[in-house]
Wavefront OBJ file of the C-alpha trace (Angstrom):
o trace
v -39.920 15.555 -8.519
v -37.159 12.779 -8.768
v -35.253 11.610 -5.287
v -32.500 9.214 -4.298
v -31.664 7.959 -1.032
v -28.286 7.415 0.462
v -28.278 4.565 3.227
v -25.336 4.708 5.790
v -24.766 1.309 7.385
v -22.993 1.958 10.813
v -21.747 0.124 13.676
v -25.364 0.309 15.602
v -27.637 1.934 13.286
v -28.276 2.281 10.039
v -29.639 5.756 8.314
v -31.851 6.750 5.522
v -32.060 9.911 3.812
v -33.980 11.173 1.274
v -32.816 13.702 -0.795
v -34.213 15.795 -3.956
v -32.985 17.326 -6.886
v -31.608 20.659 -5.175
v -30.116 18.525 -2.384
v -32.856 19.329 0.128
v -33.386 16.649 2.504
v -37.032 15.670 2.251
v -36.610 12.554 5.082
v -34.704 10.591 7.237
v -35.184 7.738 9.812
v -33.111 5.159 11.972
v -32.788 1.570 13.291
v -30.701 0.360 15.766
v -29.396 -3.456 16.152
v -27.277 -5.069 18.496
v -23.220 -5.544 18.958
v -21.777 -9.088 19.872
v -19.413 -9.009 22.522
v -18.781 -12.864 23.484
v -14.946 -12.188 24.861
v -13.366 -9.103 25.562
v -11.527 -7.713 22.412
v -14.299 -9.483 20.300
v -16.484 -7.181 18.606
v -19.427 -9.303 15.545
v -22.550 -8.602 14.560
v -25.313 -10.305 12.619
v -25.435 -9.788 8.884
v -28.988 -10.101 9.104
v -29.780 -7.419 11.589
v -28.430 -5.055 8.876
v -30.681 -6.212 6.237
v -34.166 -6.156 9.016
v -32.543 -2.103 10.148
v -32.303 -1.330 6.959
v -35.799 -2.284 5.923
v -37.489 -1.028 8.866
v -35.379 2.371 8.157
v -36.752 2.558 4.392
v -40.234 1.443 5.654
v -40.384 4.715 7.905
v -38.782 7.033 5.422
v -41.245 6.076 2.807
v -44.308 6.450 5.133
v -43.431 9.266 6.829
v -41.985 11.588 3.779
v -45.449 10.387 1.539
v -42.850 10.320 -1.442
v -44.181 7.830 -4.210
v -41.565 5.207 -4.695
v -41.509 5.668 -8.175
v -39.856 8.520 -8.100
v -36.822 7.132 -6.282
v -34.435 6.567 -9.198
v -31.429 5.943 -7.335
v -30.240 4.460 -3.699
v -26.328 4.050 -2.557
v -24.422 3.217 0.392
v -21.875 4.217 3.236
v -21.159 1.704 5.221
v -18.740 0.473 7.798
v -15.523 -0.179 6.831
v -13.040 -3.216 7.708
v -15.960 -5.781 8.777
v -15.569 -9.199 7.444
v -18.745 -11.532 6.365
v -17.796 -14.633 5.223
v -20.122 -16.442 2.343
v -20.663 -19.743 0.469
v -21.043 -21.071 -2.465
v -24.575 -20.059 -2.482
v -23.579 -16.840 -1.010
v -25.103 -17.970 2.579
v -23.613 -16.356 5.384
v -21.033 -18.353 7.287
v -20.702 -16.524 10.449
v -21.119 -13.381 12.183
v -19.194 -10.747 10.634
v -16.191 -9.446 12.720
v -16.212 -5.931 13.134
v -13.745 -2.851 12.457
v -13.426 -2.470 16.059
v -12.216 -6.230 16.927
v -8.628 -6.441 18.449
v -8.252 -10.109 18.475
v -6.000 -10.778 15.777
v -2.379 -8.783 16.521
v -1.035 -11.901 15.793
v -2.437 -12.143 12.491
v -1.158 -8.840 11.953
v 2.586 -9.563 12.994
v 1.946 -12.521 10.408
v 1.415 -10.641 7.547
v 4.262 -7.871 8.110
v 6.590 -10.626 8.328
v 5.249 -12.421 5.379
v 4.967 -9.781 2.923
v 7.644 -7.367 4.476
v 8.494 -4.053 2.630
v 5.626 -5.599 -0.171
v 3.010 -4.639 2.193
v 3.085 -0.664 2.356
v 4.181 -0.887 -1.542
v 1.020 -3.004 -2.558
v -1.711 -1.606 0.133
v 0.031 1.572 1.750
v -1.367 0.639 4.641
v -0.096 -0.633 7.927
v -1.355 -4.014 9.009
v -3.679 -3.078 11.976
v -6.198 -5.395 13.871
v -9.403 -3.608 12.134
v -8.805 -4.496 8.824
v -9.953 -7.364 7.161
v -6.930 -9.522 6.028
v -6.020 -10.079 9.977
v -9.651 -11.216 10.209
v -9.546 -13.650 7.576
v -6.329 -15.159 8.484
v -7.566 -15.547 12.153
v -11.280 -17.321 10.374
v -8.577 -19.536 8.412
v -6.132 -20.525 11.730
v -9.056 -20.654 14.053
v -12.127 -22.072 12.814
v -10.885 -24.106 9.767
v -13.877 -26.631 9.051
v -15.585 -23.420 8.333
v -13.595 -21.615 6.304
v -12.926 -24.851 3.906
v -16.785 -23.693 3.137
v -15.885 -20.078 2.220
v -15.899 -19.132 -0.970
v -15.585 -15.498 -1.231
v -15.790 -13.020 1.436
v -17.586 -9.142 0.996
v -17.974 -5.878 3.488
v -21.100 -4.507 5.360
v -22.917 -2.410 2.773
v -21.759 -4.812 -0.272
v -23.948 -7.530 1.679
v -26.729 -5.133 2.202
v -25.972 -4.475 -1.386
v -26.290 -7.743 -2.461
v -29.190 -8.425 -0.908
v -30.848 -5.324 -2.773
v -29.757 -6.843 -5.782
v -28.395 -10.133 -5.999
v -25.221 -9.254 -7.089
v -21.930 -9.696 -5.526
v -19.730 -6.874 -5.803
v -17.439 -4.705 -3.848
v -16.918 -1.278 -3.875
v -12.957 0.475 -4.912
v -13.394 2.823 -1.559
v -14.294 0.040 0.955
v -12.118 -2.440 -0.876
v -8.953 -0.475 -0.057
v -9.507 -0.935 3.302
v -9.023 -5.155 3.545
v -5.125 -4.959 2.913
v -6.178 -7.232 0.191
v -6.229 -4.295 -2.414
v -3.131 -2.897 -4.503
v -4.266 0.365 -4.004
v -1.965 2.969 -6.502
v -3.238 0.016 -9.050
v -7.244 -0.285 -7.716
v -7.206 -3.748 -8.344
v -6.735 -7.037 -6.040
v -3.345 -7.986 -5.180
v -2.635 -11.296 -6.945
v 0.874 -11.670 -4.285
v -1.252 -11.418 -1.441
v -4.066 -13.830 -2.491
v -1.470 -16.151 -2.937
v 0.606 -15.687 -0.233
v -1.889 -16.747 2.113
v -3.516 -19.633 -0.078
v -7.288 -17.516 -0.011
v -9.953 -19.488 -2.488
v -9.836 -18.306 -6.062
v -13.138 -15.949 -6.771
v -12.081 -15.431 -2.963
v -11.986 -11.497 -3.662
v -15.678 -10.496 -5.170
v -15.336 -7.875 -8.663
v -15.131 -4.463 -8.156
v -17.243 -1.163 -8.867
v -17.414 2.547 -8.362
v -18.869 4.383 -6.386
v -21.095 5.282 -8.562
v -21.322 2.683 -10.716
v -24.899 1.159 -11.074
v -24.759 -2.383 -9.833
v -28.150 -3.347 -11.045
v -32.245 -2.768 -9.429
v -33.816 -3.972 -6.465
v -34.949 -7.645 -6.232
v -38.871 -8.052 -5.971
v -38.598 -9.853 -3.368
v -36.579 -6.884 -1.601
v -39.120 -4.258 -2.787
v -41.949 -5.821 -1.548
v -40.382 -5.663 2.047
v -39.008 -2.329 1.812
v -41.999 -0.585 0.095
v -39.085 0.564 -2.622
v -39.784 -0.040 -6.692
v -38.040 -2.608 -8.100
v -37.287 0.168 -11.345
v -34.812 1.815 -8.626
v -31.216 1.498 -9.470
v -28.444 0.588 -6.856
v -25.156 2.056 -6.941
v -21.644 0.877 -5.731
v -21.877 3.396 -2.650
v -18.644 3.805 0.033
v -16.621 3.714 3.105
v -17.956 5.719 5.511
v -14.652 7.753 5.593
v -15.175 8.185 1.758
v -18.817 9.139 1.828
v -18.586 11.940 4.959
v -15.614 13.677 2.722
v -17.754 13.324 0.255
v -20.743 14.645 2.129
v -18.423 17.306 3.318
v -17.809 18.305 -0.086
v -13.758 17.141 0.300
v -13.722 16.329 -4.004
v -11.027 18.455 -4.609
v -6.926 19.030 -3.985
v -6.481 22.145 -1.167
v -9.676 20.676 0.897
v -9.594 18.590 3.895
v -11.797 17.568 6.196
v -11.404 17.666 10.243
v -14.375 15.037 11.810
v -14.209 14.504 15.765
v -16.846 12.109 16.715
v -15.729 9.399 19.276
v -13.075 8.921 17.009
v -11.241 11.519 15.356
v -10.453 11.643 11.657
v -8.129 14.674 9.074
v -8.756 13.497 5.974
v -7.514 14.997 2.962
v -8.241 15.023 -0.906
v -5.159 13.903 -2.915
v -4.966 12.317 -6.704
v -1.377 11.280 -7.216
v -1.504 7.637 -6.736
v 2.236 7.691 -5.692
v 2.346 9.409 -2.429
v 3.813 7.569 -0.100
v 3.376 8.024 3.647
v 5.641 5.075 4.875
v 2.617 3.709 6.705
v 2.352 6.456 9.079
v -0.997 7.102 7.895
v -4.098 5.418 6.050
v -4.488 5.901 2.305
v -7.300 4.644 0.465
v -9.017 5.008 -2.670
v -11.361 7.796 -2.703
v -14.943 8.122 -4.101
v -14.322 10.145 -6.989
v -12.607 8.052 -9.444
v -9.029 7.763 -9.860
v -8.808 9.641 -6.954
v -7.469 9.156 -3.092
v -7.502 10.250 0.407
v -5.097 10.473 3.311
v -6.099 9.912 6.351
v -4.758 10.247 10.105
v -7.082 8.858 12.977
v -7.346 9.772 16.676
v -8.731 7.424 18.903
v -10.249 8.988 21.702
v -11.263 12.375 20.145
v -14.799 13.334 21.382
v -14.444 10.264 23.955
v -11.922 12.582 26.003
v -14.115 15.382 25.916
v -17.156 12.772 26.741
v -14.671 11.060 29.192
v -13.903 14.186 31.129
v -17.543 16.155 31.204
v -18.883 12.620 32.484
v -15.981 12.330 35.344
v -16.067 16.121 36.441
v -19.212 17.890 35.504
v -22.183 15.122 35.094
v -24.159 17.942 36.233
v -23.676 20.093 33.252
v -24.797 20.234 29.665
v -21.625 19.944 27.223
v -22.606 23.890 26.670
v -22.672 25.108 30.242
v -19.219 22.697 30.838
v -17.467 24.723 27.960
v -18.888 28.562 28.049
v -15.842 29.558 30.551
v -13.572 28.291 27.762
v -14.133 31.207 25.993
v -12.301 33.298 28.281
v -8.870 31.679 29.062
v -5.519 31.731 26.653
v -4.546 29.256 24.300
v -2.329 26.928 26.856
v -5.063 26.873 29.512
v -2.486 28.896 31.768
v 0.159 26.199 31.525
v -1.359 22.739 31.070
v -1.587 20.290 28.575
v -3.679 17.251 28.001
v -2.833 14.318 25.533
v -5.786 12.267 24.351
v -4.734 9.055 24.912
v -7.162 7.713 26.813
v -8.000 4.012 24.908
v -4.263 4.418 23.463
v -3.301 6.113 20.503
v -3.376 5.569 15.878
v -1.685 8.353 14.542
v 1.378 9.313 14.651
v 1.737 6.599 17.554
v 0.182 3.138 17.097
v 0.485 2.183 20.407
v -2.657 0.404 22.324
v -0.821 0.539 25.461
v -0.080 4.862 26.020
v -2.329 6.334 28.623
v -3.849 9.970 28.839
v -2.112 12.588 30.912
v -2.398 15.857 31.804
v 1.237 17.618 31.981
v 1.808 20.789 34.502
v -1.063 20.698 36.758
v -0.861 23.211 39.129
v -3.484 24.041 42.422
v -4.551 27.406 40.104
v -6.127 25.001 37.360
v -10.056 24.913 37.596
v -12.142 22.863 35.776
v -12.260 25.305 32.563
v -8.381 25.236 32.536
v -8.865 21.272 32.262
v -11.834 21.461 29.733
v -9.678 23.795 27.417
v -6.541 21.510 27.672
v -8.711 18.590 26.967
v -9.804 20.339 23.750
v -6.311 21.877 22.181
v -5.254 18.205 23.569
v -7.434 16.482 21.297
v -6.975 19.283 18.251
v -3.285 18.731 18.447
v -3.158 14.755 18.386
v -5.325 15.505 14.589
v -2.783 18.275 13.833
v 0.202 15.870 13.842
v -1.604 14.105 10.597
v -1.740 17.274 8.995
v 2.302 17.806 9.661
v 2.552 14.544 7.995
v 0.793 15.798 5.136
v 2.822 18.670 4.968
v 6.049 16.815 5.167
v 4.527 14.551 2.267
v 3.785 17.781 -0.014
v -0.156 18.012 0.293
v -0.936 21.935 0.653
v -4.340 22.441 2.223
v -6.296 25.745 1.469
v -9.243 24.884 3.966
v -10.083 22.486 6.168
v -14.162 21.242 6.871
v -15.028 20.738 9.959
v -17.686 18.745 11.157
v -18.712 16.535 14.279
v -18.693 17.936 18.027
v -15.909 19.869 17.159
v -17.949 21.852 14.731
v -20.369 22.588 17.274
v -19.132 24.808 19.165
v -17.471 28.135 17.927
v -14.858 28.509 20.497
v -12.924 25.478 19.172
v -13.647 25.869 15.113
v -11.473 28.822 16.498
v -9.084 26.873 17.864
v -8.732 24.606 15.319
v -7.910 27.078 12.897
v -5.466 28.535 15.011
v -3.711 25.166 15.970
v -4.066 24.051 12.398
v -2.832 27.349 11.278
v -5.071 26.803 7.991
v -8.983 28.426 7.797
v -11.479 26.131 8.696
v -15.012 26.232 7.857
v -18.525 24.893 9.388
v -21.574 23.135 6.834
v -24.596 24.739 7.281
v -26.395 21.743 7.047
v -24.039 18.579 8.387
v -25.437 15.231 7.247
v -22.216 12.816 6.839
v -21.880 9.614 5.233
v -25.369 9.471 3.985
v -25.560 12.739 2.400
v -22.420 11.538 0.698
v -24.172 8.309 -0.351
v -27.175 10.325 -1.692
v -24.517 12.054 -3.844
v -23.163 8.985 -5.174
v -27.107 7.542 -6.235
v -27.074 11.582 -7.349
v -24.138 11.211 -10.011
v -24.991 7.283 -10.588
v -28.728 8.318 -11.679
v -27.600 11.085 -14.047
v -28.047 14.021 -12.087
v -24.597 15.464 -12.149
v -21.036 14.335 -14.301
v -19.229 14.591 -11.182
v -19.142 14.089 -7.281
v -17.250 17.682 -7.835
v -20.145 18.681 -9.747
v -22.690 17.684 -7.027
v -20.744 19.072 -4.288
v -21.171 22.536 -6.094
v -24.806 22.142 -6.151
v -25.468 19.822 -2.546
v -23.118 21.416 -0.299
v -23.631 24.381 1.469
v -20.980 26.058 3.817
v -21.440 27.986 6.788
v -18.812 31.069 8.525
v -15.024 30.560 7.824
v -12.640 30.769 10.859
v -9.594 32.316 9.958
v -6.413 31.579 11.773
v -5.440 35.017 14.359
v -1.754 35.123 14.092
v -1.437 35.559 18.379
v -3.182 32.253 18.849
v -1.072 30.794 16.226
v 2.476 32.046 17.680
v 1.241 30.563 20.426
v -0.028 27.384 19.717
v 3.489 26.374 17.699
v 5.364 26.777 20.510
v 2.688 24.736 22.488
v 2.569 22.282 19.798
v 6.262 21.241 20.074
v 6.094 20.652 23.763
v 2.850 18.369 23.287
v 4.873 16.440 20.686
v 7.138 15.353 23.393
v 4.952 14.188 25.997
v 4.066 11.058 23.751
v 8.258 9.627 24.441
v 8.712 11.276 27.873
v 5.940 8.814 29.220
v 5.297 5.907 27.053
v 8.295 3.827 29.146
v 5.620 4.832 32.040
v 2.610 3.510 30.288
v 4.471 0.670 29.463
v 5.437 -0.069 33.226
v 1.961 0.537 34.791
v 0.390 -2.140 32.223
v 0.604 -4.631 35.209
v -1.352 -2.447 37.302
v -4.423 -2.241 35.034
v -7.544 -3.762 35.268
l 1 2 3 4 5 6 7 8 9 10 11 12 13 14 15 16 17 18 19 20 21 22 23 24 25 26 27 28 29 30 31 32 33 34 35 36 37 38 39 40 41 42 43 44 45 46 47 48 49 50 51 52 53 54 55 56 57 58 59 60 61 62 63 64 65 66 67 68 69 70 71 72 73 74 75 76 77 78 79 80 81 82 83 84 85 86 87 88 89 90 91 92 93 94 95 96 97 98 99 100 101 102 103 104 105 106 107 108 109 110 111 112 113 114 115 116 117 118 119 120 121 122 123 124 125 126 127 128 129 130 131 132 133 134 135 136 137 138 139 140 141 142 143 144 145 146 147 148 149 150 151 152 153 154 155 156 157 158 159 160 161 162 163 164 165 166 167 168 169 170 171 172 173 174 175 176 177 178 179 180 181 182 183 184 185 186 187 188 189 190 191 192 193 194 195 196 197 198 199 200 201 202 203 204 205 206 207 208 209 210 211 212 213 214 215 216 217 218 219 220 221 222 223 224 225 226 227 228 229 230 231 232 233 234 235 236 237 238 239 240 241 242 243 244 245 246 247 248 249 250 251 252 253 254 255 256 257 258 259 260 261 262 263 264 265 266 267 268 269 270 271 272 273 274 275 276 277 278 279 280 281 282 283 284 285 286 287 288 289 290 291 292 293 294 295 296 297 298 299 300 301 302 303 304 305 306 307 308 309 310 311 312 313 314 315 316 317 318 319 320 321 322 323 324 325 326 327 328 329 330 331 332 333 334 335 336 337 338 339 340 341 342 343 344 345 346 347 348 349 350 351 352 353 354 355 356 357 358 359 360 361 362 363 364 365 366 367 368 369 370 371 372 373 374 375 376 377 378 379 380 381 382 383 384 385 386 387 388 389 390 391 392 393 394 395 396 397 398 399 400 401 402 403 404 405 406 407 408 409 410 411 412 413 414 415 416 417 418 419 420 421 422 423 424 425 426 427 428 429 430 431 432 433 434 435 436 437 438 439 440 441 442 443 444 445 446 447 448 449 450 451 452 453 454 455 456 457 458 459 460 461 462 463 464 465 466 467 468 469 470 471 472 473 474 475 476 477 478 479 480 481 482 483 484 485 486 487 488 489 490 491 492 493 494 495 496 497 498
C-alpha cells in the first residue's frame, strides 16, 4: 500500500495526516509551539519552532501508524497564510516572522493605497489590509533598516518548512496571492509593485503549483523526521486553498461555509476577470488556472465562544444550544451582529462593536443563543450577496467547522443562505486538502477534481424550507442596517475603551 501525507502548518500547531490510496486516514498527530506577543498588536513567531513541530509531528505519525516510510511517495503543505520570514543570502533567517494576525502596520497599508492607487485592486484584487505581507515588508524596510539591507528574498510559512524539506526556495501560486505582491488574473509577480517600493531583485522567490513536485527530502531532514529521502515534496497551499480543497470546493456551483474563530464563504470561480472592487478577497486557487472568492467574518465561532463563556460557563456548547431548537427564526424579535473584535466583510472597520438590537425583558438566554447564531450566519451571508451581485451562482454550499456541528444551524444556514447546504462525513480541513495535493502530485489522480470524487465523502443535505426563508429575508434587511445605524456610536465610545 502507497500513502502520502499532507502537513498543515497553523498559527499554534502544526498537523500530520496520513492518508492511503482510497483516502482513508491511516494517522494523524500534533505539535504545538509558541506565539510572540512583545507589544500589543504584535503577533511573530519563530521559524524554527515550525521546523522542531513539524518533526516531532512526523516522528509520532510514523511510530504510531507502523507505516514503512518507503511507502510514503508524496508529502504537501497547508500552511498559514500572510506571515512574512525574511532570509539572506544564504537563506538564514533574519528575524521572527510576523504573523497574519499582526495589526501594526495600518500605516504601511495607507502607504501603499496611496502609492499604487486604482493599480492596486487591478494588479492584486485585493484590498491592502494589515495581515498581508507587503504592509509587513514595508514596515521591516521603514523600521529596522540595517536588517533589511541583509534581506535578500523573503518566503511564507510552509515554503520555509518547504525549503527546509528540500533545499529549495520556492513559493507556492495559492499562498503567493496573498502578499499583495502577486498580479493575480496574470499568476505571476508584479514587476510595478517590486519597483515601486525599491524591494531587492530575486526579492520575490519562483513560483510552483500546488501540485507541482518541488524536489525530495534532504538526508539530513530524513534522518530527523524518520521520512525516506525517495519521498517527493509538492508545492502544497494556503490554508484557505487547501480546506476548499479538503472540502471538495474544485468546481463552479460549490462553495464552502467554514466558522471556526474566524469565519470564512469561499467560493470556486475560474474567470480570472471577476472583479469584486475590493470588497472581498480573491486569490488563486489550488487547482490550476483556477480562483476563489472569499468573504471573512471575524468573530464567527468567537461570538458563540464569547457568549457561552459570559452566560452559561456551566454548560456544554450542546446543553447551551438544545432549547434553540424550539424558537422561530428571529429569536422572537432580536438580533445580534457579530462584531465583537470589529468587522472584514462587507465592513472593514476594526473599530464597530457587537450589539444586540430589540432586547426585550421576555428574551431568555436561548432567545440570545439563537440571535447570536443567525447573527453570525448573516454577517457570512452578506459575502454570498456579493457574489451574487458579481454573477457567481452557487448550487451548494459545504459546511464545515462548529457550524457544521450542530444540525439546528446547518438548518439555518440553509435557510438564511437560501441555497442547500451539506455536512462531510468525515471533516479533516487543510490537511486532507494537502494530502490531496501530494495525491495528484504523486500520480494518483489527473485532477484535484478527480481526487475530490474519490477522497471526499458527503454527509445529509439541508435543504432550504421556504417559511424560514420568507422569514429570514425580511430579517436579513433589517440586520443589514444595524452596521450604519451604530458605527457613529462605536466610533464615539472608542475613548471609553480599555
Amino acid at each position: 500500500m502507497k500513502y502520502v501525507i499532507g502537513v498543515d502548518l497553523g498559527t499554534s500547531s502544526v498537523k500530520t495526516l496520513l492518508v492511503d490510496l482510497q483516502g482513508e486516514i491511516k494517522g494523524e498527530a500534533t505539535a504545538s509551539y509558541p506565539l510572540i506577543h512583545e507589544r500589543p498588536g504584535y503577533s511573530e513567531q519563530n521559524p524554527e519552532e515550525w521546523v522542531n513541530g513539524t518533526i516531532a509531528s512526523l516522528q509520532q505519525l510514523l511510530r504510531e501508524s507502523g507505516i514503512s516510510p518507503e511507502d510514503i511517495e508524496g508529502i504537501s503543505f497547508s500552511g498559514q497564510m500572510h506571515g512574512l520570514v525574511l532570509l539572506d543570502e544564504q537563506n538564514n533567517v533574519l528575524r521572527n516572522a510576523i504573523l497574519w494576525n499582526d495589526t501594526r502596520t495600518t500605516k504601511e497599508c495607507r502607504e501603499i493605497e496611496q502609492k499604487l492607487g486604482d493599480g492596486l485592486l487591478k494588479i492584486t484584487r485585493n484590498a491592502a489590509l494589515e495581515g498581508f505581507t507587503l504592509p509587513k515588508v514595508l514596515w521591516v524596510q521603514k523600521h529596522e533598516p540595517e536588517l533589511f539591507a541583509r534581506a535578500a528574498r523573503f518566503v511564507l510559512p510552509k515554503d520555509y518548512l518547504r525549503y527546509r524539506m528540500t533545499g529549495h526556495i520556492q513559493m507556492e501560486i495559492s499562498d503567493a496571492a496573498g502578499t499583495l505582491m502577486l498580479n493575480v488574473p496574470e499568476g505571476k509577480w508584479s514587476e510595478e509593485i517590486v519597483q515601486a517600493f525599491g524591494l531587492p531583485e530575486g526579492f520575490c522567490p519562483p513560483i510552483v503549483g500546488s501540485s507541482e513536485d518541488t524536489g525530495t527530502i534532504l538526508p539530513e531532514f530524513a534522518k530527523l523526521s524518520g521520512l525516506s529521502e525517495k519521498t517527493r515534496v509538492f508545492g502544497g497551499g494556503a490554508d484557505n486553498a487547501c480546506g476548499a480543497v479538503g472540502a471538495g470546493i474544485v468546481r463552479e456551483g460549490d462553495a464552502m461555509c467554514s466558522i471556526g474563530t474566524s469565519g470564512v464563504v469561499l467560493t470556486y470561480e475560474e474567470d480570472k476577470n471577476k472583479d469584486f472592487a475590493g470588497k472581498v478577497h480573491f486569490f488563486n486557487h489550488a487547482h490550476p488556472g483556477a480562483f476563489y472568492a472569499m468573504g471573512v467574518t471575524l468573530a464567527a465561532g468567537y461570538s458563540l465562544s464569547w457568549f457561552k463563556d459570559s452566560l452559561a460557563p456551566e454548560l456544554s456548547f450542546d446543553e447551551m444550544l438544545k432549547p434553540v431548537a424550539d424558537l422561530p427564526p428571529g429569536a422572537d424579535g432580536l438580533l445580534f451582529t457579530p462584531y465583537l473584535v470589529g468587522e472584514r466583510t462587507p465592513h472593514a472597520d476594526s473599530a464597530i462593536r457587537a450589539s444586540f438590537i430589540g432586547l426585550s425583558g421576555t428574551h431568555r438566554r436561548e432567545h440570545m443563543a439563537r440571535a447570536v447564531m443567525e447573527g453570525i450566519t448573516f454577517s457570512l451571508a452578506e459575502s454570498l450577496e456579493l457574489f451574487r451581485q458579481a454573477g457567481i451562482n452557487t448550487r451548494r454550499i459545504i459546511s464545515i467547522g462548529g457550524g457544521a456541528k450542530n444540525p439546528v444551524w446547518l438548518q439555518m444556514q440553509a435557510d438564511i443562505f437560501n441555497t442547500p447546504v451539506v455536512s462531510l462525513k468525515n471533516e479533516q480541513g487543510p490537511a486532507m486538502g494537502a494530502a490531496m495535493m501530494a495525491a495528484v502530485g504523486s500520480g494518483w489522480f489527473d485532477s484535484l477534481k478527480e481526487c475530490a470524487d474519490k477522497f471526499i465523502a458527503y454527509g445529509k443535505t439541508f435543504e432550504p424550507i421556504p417559511a424560514n426563508v420568507a422569514a429570514y429575508t425580511r430579517l436579513f434587511k433589517l440586520y443589514q442596517q444595524v452596521y450604519s445605524a451604530t458605527r457613529e456610536l462605536n466610533q464615539g465610545l472608542q475613548e471609553f475603551r480599555g
